[in-house]
C-alpha positions as CSV (number, residue, x, y, z in Angstrom):
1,X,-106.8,-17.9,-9.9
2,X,-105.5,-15.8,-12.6
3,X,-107.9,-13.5,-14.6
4,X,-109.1,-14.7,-17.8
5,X,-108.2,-12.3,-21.0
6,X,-108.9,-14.6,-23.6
7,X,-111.6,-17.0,-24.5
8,X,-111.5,-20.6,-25.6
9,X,-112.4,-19.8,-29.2
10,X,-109.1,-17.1,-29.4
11,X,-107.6,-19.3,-27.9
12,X,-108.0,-22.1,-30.4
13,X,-107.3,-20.0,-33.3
14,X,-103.6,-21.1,-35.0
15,X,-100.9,-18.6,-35.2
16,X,-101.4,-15.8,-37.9
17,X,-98.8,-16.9,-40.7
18,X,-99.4,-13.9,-42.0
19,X,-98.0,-12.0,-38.9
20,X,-94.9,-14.3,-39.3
21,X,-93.5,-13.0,-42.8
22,X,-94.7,-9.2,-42.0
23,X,-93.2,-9.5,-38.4
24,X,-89.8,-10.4,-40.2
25,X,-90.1,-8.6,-42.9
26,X,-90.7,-5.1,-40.6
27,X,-87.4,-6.3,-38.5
28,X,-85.8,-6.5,-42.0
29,X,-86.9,-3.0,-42.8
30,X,-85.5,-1.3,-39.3
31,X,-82.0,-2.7,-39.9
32,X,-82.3,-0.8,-43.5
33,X,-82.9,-4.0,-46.0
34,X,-85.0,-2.4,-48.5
35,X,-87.4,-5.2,-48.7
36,X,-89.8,-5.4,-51.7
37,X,-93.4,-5.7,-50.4
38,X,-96.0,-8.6,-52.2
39,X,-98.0,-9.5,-49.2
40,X,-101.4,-7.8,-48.2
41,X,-103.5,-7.2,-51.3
42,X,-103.5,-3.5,-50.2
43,X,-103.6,-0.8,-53.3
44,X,-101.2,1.5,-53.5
45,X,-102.7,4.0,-55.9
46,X,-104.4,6.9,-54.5
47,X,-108.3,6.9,-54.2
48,X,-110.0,8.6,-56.7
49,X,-109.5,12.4,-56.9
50,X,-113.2,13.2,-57.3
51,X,-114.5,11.0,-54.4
52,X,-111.9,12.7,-52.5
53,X,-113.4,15.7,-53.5
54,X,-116.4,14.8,-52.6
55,X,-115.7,13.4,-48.6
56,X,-114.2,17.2,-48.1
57,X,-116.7,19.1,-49.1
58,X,-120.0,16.6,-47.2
59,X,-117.0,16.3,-44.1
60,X,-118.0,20.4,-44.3
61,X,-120.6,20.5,-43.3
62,X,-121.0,19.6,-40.0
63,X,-124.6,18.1,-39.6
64,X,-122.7,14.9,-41.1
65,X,-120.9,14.3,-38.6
66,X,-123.0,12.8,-35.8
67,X,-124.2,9.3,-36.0
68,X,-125.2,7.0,-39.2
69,X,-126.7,4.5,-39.8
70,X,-125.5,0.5,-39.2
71,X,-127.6,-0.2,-42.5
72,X,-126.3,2.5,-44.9
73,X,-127.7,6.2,-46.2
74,X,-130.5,5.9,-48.8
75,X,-128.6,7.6,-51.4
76,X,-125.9,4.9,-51.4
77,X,-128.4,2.2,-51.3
78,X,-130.1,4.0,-54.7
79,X,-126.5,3.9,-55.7
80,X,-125.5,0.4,-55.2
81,X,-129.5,-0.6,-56.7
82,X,-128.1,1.4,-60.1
83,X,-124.5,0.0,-60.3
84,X,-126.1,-3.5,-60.3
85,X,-128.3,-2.9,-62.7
86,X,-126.3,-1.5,-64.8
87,X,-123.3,-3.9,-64.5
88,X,-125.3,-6.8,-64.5
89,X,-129.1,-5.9,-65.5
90,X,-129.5,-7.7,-62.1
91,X,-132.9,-5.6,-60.1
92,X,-131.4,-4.3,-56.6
93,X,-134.1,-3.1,-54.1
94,X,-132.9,-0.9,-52.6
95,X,-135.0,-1.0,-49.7
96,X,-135.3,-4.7,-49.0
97,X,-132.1,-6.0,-51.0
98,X,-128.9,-3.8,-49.9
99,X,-127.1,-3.3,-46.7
100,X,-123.8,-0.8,-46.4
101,X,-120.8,-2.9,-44.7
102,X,-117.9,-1.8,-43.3
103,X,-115.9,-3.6,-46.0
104,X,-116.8,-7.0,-47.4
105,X,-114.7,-8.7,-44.4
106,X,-117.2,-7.7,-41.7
107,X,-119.7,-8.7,-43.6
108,X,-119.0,-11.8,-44.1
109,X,-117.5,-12.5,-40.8
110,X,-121.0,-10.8,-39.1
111,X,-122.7,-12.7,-41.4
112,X,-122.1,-15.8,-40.1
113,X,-123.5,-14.7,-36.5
114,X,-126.7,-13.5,-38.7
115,X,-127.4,-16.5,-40.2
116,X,-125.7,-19.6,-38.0
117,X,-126.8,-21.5,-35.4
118,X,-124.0,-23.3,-33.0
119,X,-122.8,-26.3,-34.8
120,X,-124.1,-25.7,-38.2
121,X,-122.2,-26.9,-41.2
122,X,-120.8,-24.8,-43.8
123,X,-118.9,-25.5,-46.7
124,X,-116.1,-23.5,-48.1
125,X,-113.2,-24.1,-50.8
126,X,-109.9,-25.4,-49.3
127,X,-107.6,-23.2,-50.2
128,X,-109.6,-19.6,-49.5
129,X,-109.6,-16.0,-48.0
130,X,-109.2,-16.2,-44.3
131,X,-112.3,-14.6,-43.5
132,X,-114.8,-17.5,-45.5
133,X,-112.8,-20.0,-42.6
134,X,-112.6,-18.2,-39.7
135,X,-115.7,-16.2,-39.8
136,X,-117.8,-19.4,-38.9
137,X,-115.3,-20.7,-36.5
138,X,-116.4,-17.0,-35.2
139,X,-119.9,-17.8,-35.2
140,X,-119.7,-21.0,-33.7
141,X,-120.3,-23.2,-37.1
142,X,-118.3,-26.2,-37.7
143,X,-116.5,-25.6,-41.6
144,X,-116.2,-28.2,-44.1
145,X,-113.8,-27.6,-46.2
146,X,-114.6,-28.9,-49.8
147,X,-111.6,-28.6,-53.0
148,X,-111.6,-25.4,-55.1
149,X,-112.6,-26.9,-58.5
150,X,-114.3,-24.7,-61.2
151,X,-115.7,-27.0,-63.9
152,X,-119.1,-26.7,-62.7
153,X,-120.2,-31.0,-63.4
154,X,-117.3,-31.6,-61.0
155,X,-117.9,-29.2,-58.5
156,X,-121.6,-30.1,-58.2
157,X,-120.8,-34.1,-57.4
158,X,-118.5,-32.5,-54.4
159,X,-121.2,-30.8,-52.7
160,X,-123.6,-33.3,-53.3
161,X,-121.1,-35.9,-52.0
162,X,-120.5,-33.5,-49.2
163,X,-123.9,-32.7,-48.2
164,X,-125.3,-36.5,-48.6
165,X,-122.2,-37.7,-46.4
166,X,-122.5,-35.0,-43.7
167,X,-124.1,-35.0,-40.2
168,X,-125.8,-32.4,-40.0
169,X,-126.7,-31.2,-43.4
170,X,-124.4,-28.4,-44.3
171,X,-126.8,-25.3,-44.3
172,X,-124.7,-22.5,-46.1
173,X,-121.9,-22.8,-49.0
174,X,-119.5,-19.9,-49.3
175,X,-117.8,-18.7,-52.9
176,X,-115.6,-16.6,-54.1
177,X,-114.6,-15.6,-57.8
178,X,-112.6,-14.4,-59.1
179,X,-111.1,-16.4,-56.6
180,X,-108.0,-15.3,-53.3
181,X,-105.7,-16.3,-53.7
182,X,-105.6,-18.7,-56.2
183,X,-107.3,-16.6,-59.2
184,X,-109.5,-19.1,-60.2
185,X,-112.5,-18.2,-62.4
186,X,-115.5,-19.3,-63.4
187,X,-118.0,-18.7,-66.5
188,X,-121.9,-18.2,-65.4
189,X,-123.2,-21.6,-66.1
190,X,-121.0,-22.5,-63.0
191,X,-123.7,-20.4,-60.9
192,X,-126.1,-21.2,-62.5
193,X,-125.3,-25.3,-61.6
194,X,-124.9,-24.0,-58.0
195,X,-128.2,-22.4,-57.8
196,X,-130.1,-25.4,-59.5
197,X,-128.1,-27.0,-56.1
198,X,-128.4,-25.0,-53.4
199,X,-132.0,-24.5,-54.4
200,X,-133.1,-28.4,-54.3
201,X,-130.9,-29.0,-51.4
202,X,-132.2,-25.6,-49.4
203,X,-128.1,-24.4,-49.2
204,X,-127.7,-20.5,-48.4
205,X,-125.1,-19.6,-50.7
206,X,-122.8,-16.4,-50.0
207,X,-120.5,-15.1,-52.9
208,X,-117.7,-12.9,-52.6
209,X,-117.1,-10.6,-55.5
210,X,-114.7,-8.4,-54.2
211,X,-112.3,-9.1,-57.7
212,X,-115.1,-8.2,-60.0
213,X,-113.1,-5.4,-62.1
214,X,-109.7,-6.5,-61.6
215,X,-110.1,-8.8,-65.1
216,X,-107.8,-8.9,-68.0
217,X,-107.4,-10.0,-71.4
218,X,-111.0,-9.7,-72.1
219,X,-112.3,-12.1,-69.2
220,X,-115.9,-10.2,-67.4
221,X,-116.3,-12.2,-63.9
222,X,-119.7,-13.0,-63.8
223,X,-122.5,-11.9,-60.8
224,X,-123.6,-14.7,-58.5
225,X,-126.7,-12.6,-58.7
226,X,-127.2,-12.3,-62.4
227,X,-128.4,-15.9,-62.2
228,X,-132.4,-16.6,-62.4
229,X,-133.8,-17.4,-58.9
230,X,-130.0,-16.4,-57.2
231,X,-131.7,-14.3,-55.0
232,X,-133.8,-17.3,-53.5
233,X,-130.9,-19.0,-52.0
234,X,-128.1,-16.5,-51.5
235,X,-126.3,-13.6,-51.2
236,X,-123.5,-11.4,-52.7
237,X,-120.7,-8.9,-51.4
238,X,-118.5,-6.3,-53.4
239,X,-116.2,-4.0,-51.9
240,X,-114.8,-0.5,-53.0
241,X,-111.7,-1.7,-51.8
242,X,-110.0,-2.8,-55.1
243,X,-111.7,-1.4,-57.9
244,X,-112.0,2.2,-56.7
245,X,-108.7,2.2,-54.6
246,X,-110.5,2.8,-51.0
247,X,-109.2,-0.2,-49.5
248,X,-108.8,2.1,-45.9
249,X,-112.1,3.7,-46.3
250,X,-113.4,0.1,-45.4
251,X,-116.7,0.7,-47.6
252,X,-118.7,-2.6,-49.1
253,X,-122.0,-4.2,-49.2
254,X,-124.1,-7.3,-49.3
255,X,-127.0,-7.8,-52.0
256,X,-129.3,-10.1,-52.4
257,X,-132.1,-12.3,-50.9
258,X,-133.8,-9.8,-48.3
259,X,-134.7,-12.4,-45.8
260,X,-131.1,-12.7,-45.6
261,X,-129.8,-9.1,-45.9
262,X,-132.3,-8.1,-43.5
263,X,-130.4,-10.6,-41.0
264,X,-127.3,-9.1,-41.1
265,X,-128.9,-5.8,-41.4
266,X,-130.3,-6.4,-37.8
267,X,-127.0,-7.9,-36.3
268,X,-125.1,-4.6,-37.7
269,X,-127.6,-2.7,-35.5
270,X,-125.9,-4.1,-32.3
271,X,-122.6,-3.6,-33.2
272,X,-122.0,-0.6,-35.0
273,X,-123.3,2.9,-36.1
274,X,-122.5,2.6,-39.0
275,X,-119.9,4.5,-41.4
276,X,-119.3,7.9,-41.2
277,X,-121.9,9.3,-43.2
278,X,-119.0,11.7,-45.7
279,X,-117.5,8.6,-46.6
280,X,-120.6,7.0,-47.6
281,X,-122.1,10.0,-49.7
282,X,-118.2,10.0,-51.2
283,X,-118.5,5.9,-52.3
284,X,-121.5,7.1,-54.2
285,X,-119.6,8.9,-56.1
286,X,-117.1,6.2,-57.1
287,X,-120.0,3.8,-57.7
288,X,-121.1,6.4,-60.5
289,X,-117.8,6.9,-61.7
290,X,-117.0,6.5,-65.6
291,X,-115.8,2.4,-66.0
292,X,-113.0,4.1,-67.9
293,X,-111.4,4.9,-64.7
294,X,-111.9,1.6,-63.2
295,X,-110.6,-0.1,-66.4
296,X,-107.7,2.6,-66.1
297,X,-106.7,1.1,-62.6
298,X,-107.2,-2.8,-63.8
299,X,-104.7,-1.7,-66.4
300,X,-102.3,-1.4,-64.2
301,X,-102.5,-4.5,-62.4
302,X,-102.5,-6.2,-66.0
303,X,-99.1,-5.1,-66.8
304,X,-97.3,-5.4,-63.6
305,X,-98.7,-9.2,-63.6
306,X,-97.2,-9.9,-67.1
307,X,-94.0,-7.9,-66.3
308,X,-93.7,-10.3,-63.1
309,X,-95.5,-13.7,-64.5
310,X,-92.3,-13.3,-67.5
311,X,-89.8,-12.7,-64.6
312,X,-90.5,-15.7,-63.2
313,X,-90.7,-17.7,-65.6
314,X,-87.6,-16.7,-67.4
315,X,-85.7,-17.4,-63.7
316,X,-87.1,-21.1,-64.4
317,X,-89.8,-20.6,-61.8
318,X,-92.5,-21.7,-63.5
319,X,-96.0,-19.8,-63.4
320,X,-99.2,-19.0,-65.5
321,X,-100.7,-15.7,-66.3
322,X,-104.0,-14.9,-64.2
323,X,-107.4,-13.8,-65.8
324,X,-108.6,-11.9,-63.2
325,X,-107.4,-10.6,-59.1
326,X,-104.2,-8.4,-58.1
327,X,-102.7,-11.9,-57.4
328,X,-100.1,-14.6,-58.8
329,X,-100.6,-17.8,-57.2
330,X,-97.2,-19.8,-57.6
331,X,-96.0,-23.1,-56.9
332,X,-92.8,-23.5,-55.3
333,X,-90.3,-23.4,-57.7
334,X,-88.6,-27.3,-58.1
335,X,-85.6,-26.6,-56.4
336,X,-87.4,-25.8,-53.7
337,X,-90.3,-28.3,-53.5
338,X,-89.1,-29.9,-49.9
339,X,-89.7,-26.5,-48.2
340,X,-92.7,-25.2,-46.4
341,X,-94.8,-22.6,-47.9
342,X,-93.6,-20.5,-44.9
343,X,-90.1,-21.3,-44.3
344,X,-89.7,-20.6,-48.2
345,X,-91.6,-17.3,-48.1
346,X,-89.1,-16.9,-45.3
347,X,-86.0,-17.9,-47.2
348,X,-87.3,-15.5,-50.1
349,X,-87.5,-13.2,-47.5
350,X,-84.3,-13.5,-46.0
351,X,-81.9,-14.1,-49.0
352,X,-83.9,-12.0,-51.7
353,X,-85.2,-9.2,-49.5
354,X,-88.8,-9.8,-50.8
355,X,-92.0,-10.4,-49.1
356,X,-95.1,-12.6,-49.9
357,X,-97.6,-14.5,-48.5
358,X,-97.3,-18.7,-47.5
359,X,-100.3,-20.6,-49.3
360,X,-101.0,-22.3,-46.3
361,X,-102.2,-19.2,-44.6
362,X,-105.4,-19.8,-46.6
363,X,-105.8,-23.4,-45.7
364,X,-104.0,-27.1,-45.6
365,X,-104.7,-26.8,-49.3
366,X,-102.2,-23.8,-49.9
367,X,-99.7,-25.4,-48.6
368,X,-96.8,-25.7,-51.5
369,X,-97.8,-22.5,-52.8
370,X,-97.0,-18.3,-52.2
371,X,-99.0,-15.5,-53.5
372,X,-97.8,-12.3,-55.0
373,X,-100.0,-9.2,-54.3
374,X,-98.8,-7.0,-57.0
375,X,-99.5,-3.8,-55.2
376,X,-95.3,-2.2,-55.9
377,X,-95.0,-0.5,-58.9
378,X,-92.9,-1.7,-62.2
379,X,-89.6,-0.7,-61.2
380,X,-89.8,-2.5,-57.8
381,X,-91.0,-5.3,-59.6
382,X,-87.8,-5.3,-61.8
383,X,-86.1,-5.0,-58.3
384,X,-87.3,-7.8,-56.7
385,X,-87.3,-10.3,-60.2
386,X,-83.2,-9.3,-59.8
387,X,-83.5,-9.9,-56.4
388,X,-84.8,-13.4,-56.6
389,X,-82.9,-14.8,-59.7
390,X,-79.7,-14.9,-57.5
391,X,-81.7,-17.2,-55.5
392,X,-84.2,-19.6,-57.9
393,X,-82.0,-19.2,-60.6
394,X,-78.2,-19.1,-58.7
């Protein structure tokens, strides 16, 4: 009998899509095809100087450098308690309400073994960020995916449609807006509908605010939290990752209703030590940062989206300017409406030498759909708009 190296559940996951395109893409790159680069969400400005700064001189001194802790230092739980309350006047406890993750995408995904019991239900919009899918496949849960739809009347006759028609009741709902990849918004009477919901029904709701200060054109994404009696039913993550520029330091937390944050507080304690304590003292320093400088770095996202959002659409591929996210979520142009989200990202990749990411690796809803990650600068945005005008437009 051959050994076993992997287990059913790896086993039944599909093939990464993702891994496709950036498997070709890299191929593309060795035979020297200068291939333009819109896939990962990954930042490519530099981290802040000052929080740089800061990790050097805490990294000197070397009593920082043994163990942390899985929950977070104290200072960045103060830290996290202050940028809440002064974001959204919303009352952090430090203590009781805040736990340090290692970016919002363990969170979430250890979350799920925190919170689910094998079988349980959990909604999620169709399409969405990998993680809110496969992180309670992960844990065992069985997902129900339910259709992205921000008019909060409409939304609500879903999930009571969903939750009276299901077997078992769903027990947790999981959102995320400003929304990956589709960069759908909301307005705060949507949460507030959710939480009238989730609090007669007795849902766990767990919201995703990793897009909170990449907004433009005077849009403010609203806090889950900033709701009255939020914290009774759910929960709410933010990472540095995209608003300070730390997407490697893999720095984020989870806020919210203690009963629940002291759940996943308790399953980090099995699994890690923690972050290294330098890098945590450094994300208090971005937390306390001027907003100037995060409205500095948003700015920049705002023009490279109109510069490529008018490149498009002057090619005859038709697309709408976002209000918030790093993202453009765009149909497949007409001429190519008969084509996979893959094999065209693959065609785009091929005949255009630029790289994005298939709609349908975020779900069956995606499907007919790419998303731009605007993380090249203007002139390689000009680059690839050449680029692909031979092809859409030719």
């Amino acid at each position: 009998m051959p050994m076993q190296t992997e287990s059913k559940l790896i086993k039944s996951f599909p093939p990464y899509v993702f891994a496709k395109v950036n498997y070709e893409m890299m191929a593309a790159r060795r035979r020297g095809v200068d291939v333009v680069y819109f896939g990962m969400g990954n930042p490519d400005g530099p981290t802040p100087q000052a929080v740089r700064d800061k990790m050097i001189e805490v990294m000197a001194n070397k009593k920082t450098h043994g163990y942390s802790t899985s929950k977070g230092i104290p200072g960045l739980h103060k830290a996290i308690a202050k940028w809440y309350e002064r974001r959204y006047y919303v009352p952090i406890d430090p203590a009781t309400e805040s736990v340090v993750t290692i970016g919002s995408k363990e969170g979430l995904s250890h979350l799920g073994l925190a919170i689910l019991n094998r079988g349980d239900k959990v909604m999620a919009p169709n399409p969405t960020y990998p993680i809110h899918h496969y992180g309670v496949i992960i844990a065992g849960g069985q997902l129900v995916p339910i259709p992205l739809e921000t008019d909060p009347d409409k939304f609500i006759k879903f999930l009571e449609k969903t939750w009276k028609t299901s077997r078992p009741k769903p027990k947790v709902l999981i959102l995320n807006f400003p929304h990956n990849p589709t960069t759908a918004t909301v307005e705060p009477g949507f949460f507030e509908a959710v939480v009238d919901w989730a609090k007669r029904r007795q849902v766990v709701v767990v919201h995703d605010l990793a897009y909170a200060d990449i907004v433009f054109d005077g849009y403010k994404a609203p806090s889950f939290l900033a709701v009255k009696g939020a914290k009774d039913v759910g929960v709410e993550f933010f990472t540095l990752s995209k608003s300070y520029n730390m997407a490697g330091w893999r720095i984020g937390f989870c806020v919210g209703n203690p009963k629940i944050v002291a759940s996943l507080a308790r399953i980090k304690s099995y699994l890690d030590y923690g972050i290294f304590t330098p890098m945590q003292v450094a994300a208090i320093t971005a937390l306390n940062s001027p907003e100037s400088e995060v409205v500095a770095r948003t700015k920049i996202y705002e023009e490279r989206i109109h510069l490529m959002v008018d490149g498009l659409n002057k090619m005859g591929w038709p697309v709408t300017m976002p209000k918030a996210t790093m993202y453009i979520w765009a149909p497949i142009p007409p001429k190519f409406k008969k084509m996979s989200s893959l094999d065209f990202s693959m065609m785009l990749l091929k005949e255009a030498a630029v790289a994005v990411s298939p709609g349908t690796g975020f779900g069956t809803a995606g499907e007919g759909f790419v998303r731009f990650a605007l993380v090249e600068n203007k002139d390689r945005i000009r680059q690839s708009i050449r680029n692909m005008k031979k092809v859409i437009a030719g």
